[in-house]
C-alpha positions as CSV (number, residue, x, y, z in Angstrom):
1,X,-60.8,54.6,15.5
2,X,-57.7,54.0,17.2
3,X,-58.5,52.3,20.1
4,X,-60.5,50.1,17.5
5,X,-57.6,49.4,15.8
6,X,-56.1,48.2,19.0
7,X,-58.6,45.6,20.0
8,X,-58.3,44.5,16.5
9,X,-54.5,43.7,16.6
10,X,-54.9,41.9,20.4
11,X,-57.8,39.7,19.2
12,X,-55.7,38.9,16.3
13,X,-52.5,38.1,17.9
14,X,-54.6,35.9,21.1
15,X,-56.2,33.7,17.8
16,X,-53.0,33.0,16.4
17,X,-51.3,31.6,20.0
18,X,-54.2,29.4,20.0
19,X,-53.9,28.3,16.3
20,X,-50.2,27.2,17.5
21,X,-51.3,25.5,20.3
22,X,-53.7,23.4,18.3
23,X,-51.9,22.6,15.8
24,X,-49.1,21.2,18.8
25,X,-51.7,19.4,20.3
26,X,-52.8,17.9,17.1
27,X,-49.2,16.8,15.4
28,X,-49.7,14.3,13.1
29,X,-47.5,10.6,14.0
30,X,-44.4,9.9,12.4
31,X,-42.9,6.7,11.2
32,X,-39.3,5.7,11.2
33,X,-37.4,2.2,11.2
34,X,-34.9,0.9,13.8
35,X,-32.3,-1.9,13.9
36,X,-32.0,-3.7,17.2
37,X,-29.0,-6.1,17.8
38,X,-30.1,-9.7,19.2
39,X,-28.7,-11.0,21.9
40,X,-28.6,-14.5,23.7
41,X,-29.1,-15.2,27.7
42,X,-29.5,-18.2,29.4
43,X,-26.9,-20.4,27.6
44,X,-26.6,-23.3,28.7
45,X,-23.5,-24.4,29.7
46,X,-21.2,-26.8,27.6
47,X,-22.8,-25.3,24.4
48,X,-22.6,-22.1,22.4
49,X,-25.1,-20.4,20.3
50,X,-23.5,-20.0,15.9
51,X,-24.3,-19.7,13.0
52,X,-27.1,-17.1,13.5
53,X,-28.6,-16.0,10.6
54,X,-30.7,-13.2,12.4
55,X,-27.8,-10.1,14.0
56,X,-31.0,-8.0,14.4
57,X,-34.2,-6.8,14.3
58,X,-35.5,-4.1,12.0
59,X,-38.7,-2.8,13.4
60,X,-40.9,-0.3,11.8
61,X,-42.2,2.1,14.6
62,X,-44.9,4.7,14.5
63,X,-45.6,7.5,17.4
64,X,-45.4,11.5,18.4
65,X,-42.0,13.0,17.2
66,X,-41.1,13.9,21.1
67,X,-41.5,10.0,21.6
68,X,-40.0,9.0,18.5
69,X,-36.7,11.3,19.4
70,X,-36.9,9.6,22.8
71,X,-36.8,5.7,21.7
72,X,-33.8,6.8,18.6
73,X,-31.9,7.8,22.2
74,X,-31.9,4.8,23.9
75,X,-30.0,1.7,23.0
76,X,-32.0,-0.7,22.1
77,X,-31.5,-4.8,22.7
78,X,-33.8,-7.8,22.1
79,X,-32.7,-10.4,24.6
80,X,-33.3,-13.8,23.3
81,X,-33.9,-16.4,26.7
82,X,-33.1,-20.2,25.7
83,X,-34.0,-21.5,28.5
84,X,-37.7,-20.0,28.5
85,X,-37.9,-19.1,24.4
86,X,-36.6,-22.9,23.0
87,X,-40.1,-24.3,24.7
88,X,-41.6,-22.6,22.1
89,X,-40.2,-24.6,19.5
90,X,-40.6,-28.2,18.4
91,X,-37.1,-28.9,18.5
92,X,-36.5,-27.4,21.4
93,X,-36.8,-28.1,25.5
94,X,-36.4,-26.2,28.5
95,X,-35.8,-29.4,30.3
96,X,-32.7,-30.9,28.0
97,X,-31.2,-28.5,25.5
98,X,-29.2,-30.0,23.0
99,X,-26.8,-28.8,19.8
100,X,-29.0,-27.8,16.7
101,X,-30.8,-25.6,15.2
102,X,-33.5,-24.0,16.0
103,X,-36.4,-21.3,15.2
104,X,-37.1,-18.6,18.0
105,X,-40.6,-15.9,17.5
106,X,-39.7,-12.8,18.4
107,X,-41.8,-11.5,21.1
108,X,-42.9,-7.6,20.4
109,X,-43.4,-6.8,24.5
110,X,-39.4,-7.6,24.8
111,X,-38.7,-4.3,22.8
112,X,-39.2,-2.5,25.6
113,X,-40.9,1.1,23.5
114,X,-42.2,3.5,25.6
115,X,-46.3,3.6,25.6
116,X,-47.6,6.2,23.0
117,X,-45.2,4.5,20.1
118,X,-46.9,1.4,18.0
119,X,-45.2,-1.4,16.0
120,X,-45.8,-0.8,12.6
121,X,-43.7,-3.7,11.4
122,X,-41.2,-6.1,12.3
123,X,-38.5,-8.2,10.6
124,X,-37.7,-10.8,10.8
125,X,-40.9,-12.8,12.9
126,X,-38.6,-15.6,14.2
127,X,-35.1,-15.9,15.3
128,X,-33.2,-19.1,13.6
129,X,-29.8,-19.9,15.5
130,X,-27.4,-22.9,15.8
131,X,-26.5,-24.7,19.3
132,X,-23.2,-26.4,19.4
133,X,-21.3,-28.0,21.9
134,X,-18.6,-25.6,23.8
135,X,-14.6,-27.1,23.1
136,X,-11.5,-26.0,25.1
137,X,-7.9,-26.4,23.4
138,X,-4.7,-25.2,24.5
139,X,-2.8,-24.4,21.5
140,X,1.1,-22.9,20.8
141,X,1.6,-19.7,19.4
142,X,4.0,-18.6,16.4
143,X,5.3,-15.2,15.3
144,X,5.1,-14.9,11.5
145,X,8.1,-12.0,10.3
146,X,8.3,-9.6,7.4
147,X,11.2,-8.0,6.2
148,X,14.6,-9.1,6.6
149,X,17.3,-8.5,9.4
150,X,20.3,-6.4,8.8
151,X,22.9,-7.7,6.4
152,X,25.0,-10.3,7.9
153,X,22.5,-11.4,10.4
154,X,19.3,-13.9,10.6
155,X,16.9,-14.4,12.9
156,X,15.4,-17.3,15.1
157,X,12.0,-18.6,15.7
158,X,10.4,-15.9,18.4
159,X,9.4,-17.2,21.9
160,X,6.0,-16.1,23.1
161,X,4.8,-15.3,26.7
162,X,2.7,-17.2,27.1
163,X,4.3,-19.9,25.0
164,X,0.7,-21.6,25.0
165,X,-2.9,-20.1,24.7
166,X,-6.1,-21.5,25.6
167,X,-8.7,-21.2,23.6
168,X,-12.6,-21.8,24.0
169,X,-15.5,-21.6,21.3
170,X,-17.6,-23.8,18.9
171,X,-16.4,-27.5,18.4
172,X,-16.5,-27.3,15.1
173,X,-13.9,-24.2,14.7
174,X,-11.5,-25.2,17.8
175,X,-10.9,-29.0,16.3
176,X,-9.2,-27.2,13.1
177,X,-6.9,-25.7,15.0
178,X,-3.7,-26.8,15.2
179,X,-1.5,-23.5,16.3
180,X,-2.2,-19.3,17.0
181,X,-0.5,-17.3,15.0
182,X,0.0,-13.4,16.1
183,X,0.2,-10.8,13.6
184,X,3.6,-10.3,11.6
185,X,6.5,-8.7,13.3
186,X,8.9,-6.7,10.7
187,X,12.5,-7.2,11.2
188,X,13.2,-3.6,9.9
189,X,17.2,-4.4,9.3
190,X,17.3,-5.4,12.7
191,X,20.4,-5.7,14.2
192,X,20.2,-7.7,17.4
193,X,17.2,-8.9,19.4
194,X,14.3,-6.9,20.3
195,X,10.6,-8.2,22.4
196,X,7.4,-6.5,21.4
197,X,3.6,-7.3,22.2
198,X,2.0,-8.6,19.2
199,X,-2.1,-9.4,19.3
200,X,-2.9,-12.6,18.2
201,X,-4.1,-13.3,14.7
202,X,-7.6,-15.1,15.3
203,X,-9.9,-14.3,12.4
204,X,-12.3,-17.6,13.7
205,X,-15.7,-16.3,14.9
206,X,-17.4,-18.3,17.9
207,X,-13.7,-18.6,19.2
208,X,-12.2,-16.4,22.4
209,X,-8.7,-16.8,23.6
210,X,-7.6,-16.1,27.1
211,X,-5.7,-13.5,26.2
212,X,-5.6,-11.3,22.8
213,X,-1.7,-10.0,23.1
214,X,1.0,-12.1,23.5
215,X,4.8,-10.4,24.1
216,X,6.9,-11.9,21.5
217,X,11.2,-12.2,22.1
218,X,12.6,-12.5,18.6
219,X,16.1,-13.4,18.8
220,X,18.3,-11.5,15.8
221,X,21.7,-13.0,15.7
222,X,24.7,-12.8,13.4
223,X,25.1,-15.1,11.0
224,X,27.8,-18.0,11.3
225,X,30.0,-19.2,8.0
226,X,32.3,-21.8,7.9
227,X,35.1,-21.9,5.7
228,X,38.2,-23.9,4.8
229,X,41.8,-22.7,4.0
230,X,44.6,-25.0,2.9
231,X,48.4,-25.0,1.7
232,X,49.0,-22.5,5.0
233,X,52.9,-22.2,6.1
234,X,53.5,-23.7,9.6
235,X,56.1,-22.2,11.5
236,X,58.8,-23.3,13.2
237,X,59.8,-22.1,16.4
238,X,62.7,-22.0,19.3
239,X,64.6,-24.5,17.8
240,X,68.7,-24.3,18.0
241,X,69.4,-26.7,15.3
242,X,68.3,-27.3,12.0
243,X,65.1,-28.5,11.8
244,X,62.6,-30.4,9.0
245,X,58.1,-30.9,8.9
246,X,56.5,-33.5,7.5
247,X,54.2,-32.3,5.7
248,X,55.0,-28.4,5.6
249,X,51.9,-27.4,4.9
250,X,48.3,-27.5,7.0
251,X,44.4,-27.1,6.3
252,X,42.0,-25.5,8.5
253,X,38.2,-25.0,8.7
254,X,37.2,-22.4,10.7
255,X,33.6,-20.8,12.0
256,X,32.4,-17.6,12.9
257,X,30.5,-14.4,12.6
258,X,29.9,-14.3,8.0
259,X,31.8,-10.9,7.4
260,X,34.6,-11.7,9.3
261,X,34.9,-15.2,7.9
262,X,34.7,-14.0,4.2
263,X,36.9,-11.4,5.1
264,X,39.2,-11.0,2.0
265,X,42.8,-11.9,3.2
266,X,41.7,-13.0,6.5
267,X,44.8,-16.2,6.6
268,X,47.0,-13.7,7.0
269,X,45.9,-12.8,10.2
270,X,46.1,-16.6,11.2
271,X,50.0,-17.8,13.6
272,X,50.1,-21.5,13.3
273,X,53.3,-22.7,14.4
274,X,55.4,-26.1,16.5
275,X,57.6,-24.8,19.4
276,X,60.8,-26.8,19.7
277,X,61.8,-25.0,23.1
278,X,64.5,-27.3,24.8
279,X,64.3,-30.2,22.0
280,X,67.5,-31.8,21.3
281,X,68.3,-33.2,18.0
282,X,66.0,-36.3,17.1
283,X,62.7,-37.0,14.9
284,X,59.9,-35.8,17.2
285,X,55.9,-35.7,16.6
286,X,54.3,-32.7,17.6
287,X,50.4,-30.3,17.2
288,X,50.5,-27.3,15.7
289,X,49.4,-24.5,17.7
290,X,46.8,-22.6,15.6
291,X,46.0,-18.7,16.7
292,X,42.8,-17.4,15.2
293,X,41.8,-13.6,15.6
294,X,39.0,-13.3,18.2
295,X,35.5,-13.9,17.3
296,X,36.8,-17.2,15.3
297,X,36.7,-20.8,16.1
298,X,38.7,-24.0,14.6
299,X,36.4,-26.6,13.4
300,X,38.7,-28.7,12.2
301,X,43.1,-29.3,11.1
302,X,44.7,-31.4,8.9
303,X,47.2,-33.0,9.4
304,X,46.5,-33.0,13.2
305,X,50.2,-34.4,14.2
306,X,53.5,-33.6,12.6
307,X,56.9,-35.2,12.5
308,X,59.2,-32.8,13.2
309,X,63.2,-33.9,12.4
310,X,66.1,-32.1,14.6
311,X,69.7,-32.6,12.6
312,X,72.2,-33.1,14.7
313,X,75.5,-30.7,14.8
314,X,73.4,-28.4,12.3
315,X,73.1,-25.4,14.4
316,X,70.0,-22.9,13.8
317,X,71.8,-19.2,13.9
318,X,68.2,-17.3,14.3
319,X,66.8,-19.8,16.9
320,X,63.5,-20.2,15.4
């Protein structure tokens, strides 16, 4: 009985390995769907394929799950070829090719599926696309900012390198353009002036610039005031006699960096005197000499001359 009992448990296990087997051999097909980019060869050239309405394929595929797992591993591309594929359609030549539109089959063979896996389905049939004529521009390039420099300073238009970009596509997109912008540059409280490489700002399809980052010098600077100050004293100086102005007073305008302009009491920091050195008594007409702290410039005095009156016998005790 036990050797029986054996035999029994062999036979059984041989008649399941070759259930498994058969039911491997015999696996039912699967069906799954795939999207497959278009793409365009043969252009010809002076023209540029837009406006396509078809970006890709979606095919409907049928075959052995091995198979199956093979073709969702391979990168799939349907090549469309003008020059052989627009003979196919009315509006089309392989002889002359000319801007339009026109309506391409798709061709199942150019797949490329590995044999053993069916089309099931296919969509679209036919490829429709728009042929237009190829336009070159050379175009200037701005920076666009955000944000504001530090207090007390401004900032200049940025200069690009390359000042220019050119710029090929569709004729219809390149005539519209009139500049390239890049994308905003922020000022952050800036300081002083700073370069960066900024990517151009180019959200036109069927359009390629010949180069996608420009570096960008943004020139920070602080900012310039110009003020006026009148009634200021003008002195009098190395003079041994008595001496007289007409007038007695002066008016400035002076320019320079904002704070230091608008600084509050910032005439008393001003010398404007006349120097009399070695004048003898008599009516003289002399230019003040105006002293400025550093970082400001005189724009403009008034008076500009001034009579200046020695007395005679009238001695000055101080000398000024």
């Amino acid at each position: 009985m036990n050797i029986i009992h054996k035999r029994d448990t062999l036979s059984f296990g041989f008649i399941f390995l070759l259930l498994l087997l058969h039911a491997g051999c015999n696996t039912e097909p699967v069906k799954t769907s795939l999207l497959i980019p278009v793409k365009f060869t043969s252009v010809p050239s002076g023209l540029i394929v837009t406006s396509r309405v078809t970006e890709e394929i979606q095919v409907r595929i049928r075959g052995n799950p091995s198979l199956i797992d093979q073709v969702e591993m391979i990168n799939l591309e349907y090549y469309v070829d003008l020059f052989t594929d627009l003979a196919s359609d009315p509006a089309g030549s392989r002889v002359s090719i000319a801007p339009g539109t026109y309506t391409i089959p798709v061709i199942e063979k150019r797949i490329g599926l590995p044999r053993g896996v069916e089309i099931v389905e296919m969509t679209p049939s036919h490829i429709r696309l728009n042929l237009e004529p190829l336009a070159v521009k050379t175009l200037p390039v701005t920076v666009p900012y955000t944000g504001k420099p530090a207090s007390g300073h401004i900032v200049l238009p940025a200069i690009t390198d390359p000042i220019k970009v050119r710029v090929e596509g569709a004729e219809s997109k390149i005539n519209n353009l009139k500049i390239l912008k890049t994308k905003p540059v922020d000022l952050d409280q800036s300081e002083s002036g700073f370069r960066k490489k900024v990517p151009l700002d180019l959200d036109e399809t069927f359009i390629t610039p010949s180069t996608q980052v420009v570096t960008a010098t943004v020139p920070v600077k602080k900012k310039k005031a110009v003020k006026s100050f009148s009634g200021l004293d003008v002195e009098i100086k190395n003079s041994a006699f008595a001496s007289s102005l007409v007038p007695e007073k002066i008016s400035i305008t002076v320019k320079g960096p904002h704070d230091l302009v608008h600084k509050k009491g910032l005439e008393e920091n001003f010398h404007i005197f006349i120097d009399l050195k070695g004048l003898d008594p008599g009516v003289y007409n002399r230019q003040a000499i105006i002293e400025l702290p550093g970082g400001l410039l005189l724009t403009e005095a008034s008076p500009e001359i001034f009579t200046v009156k020695i007395e005679k016998g009238s001695k000055n005790a101080s000398g000024n």
